[in-house]
N, C-alpha and C positions, 0 to 999 in steps of 0.2 A: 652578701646574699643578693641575687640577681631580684630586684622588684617586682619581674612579670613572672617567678617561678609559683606562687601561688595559682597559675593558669595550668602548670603545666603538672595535672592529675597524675601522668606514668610513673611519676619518677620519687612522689611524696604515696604517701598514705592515704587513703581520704578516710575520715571516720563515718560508718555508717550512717544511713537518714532512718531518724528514730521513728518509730512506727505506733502511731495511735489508735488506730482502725483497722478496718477492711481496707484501708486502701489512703494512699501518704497522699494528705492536701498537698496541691500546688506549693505551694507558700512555704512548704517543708522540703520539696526536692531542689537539688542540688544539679545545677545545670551549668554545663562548660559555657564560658564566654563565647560569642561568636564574631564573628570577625567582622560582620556588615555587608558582608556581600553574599550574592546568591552561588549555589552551586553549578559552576559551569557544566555544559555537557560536551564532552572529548569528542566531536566528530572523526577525530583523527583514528580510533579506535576501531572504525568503520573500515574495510579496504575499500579501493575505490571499484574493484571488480561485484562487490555486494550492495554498491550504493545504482546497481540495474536493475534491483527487485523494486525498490521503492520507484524508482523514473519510470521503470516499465509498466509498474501498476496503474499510478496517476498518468500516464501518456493513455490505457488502455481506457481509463473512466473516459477522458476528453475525449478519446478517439468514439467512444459507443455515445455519445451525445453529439455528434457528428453527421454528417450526410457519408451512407456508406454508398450509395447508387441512385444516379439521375437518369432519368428517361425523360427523351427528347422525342415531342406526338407533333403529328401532323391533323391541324383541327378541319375537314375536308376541305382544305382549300383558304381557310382563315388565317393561319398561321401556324407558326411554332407553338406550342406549352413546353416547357421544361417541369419535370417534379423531381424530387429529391426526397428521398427514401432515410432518415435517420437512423443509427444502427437501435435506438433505444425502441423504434416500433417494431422491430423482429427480437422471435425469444430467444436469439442467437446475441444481439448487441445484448439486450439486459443478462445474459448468462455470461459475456465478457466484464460487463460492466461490474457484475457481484464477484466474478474472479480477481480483477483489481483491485476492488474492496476487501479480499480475502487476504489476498498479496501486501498489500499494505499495514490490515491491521495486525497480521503474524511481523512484519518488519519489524513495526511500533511495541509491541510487546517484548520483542527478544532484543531489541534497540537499550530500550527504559529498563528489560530485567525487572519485569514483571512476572511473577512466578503464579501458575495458574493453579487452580484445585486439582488439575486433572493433568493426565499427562496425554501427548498426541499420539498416536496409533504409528505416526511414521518419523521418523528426525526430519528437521526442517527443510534441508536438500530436497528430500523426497518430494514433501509438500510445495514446493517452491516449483518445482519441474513437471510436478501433477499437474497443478495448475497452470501453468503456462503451456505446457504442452495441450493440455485440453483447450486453452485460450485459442491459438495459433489453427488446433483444429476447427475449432468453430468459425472463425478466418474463412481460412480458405473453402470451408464448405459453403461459404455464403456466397466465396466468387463462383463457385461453378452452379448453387443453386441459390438465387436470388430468392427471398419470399416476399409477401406482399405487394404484388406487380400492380399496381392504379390500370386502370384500363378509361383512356378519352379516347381514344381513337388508335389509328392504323401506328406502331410506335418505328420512328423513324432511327432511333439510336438508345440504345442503354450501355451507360460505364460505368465500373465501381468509383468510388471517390474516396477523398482525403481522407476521414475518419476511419474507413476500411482497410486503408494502408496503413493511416497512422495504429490502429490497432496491430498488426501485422508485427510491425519492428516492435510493441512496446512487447508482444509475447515474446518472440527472439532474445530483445534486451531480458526480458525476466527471465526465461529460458538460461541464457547466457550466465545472470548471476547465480541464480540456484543453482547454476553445474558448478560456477569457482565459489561456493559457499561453503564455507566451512566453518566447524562450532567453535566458538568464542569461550573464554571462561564464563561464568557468571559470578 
């Protein structure tokens, strides 16, 4: 007789856990050995075309906490000022900004196989390309209308900046996975 077959529950019988109560003390149940380490999680399980929702979301948080536009004034004659416009002071960066948080925490949930009370109005593709597509619009509506312009004087130059593009490519990236997304077992 193999020494560790007492572990192994499939293959023997187990007799019932006798029941005293409403409900079996600790101390009564009968719990499988465990081996001492923690439960890996299989990134591998993930394609790599689905791991652009997750990048694109976190690139779009960084990018809306970001300078999306500097403007370059001329002080009469004084000098230069430069300002820089973060995307998080337009209701366009915080509406990116909460997309990526949307983007992210649908990843996290259907990653982990956390099963919700409720079911979603659309399959996850759908919501994946909502939102990023909505992202990408707010994008580019910021490059043709800038909000919140500072006024110091006569303005000598205005450009969009890093956090504007970096938001740009993270809606593309998300965009991109939500389109090669497809359902997983659960």
């Amino acid at each position: 007789m193999d020494p560790y077959s007492r572990y192994n529950y499939e293959e023997q019988d187990v007799p019932p856990t006798p029941r005293t109560g409403p409900f079996t003390p600790p101390s009564l149940q009968r719990k499988a050995p465990s081996s001492g380490k923690a439960p890996l999680i299989d990134l591998t399980q993930v394609p790599w075309t689905e791991w652009l929702i997750p990048g694109g979301g976190l690139l779009m948080i960084i990018g809306s906490l970001l300078s999306w536009t500097t403007y370059n004034y001329i002080n009469g004659g004084k000098g230069f000022t430069s300002v820089s416009i973060i995307g998080w002071d337009s209701t366009l960066g915080k509406a990116t900004t909460i997309i990526g948080v949307l983007g992210l925490i649908l990843f996290t949930l259907r990653f982990f196989k956390v099963q919700l009370p409720f079911t979603l109005p659309a399959t996850d593709r759908a919501i994946y390309i909502g939102l990023s597509a909505e992202a990408l619009f707010l994008a580019v509506l910021y490059i043709f209308n800038p909000t919140g312009v500072p006024v110091f004087g006569s303005i000598e130059s205005a450009s969009p900046s890093l956090g504007l593009f970096l938001v740009l490519v993270a809606a593309i990236a998300m965009l991109a996975g939500g389109f090669f997304h497809a359902p997983r077992k659960r």
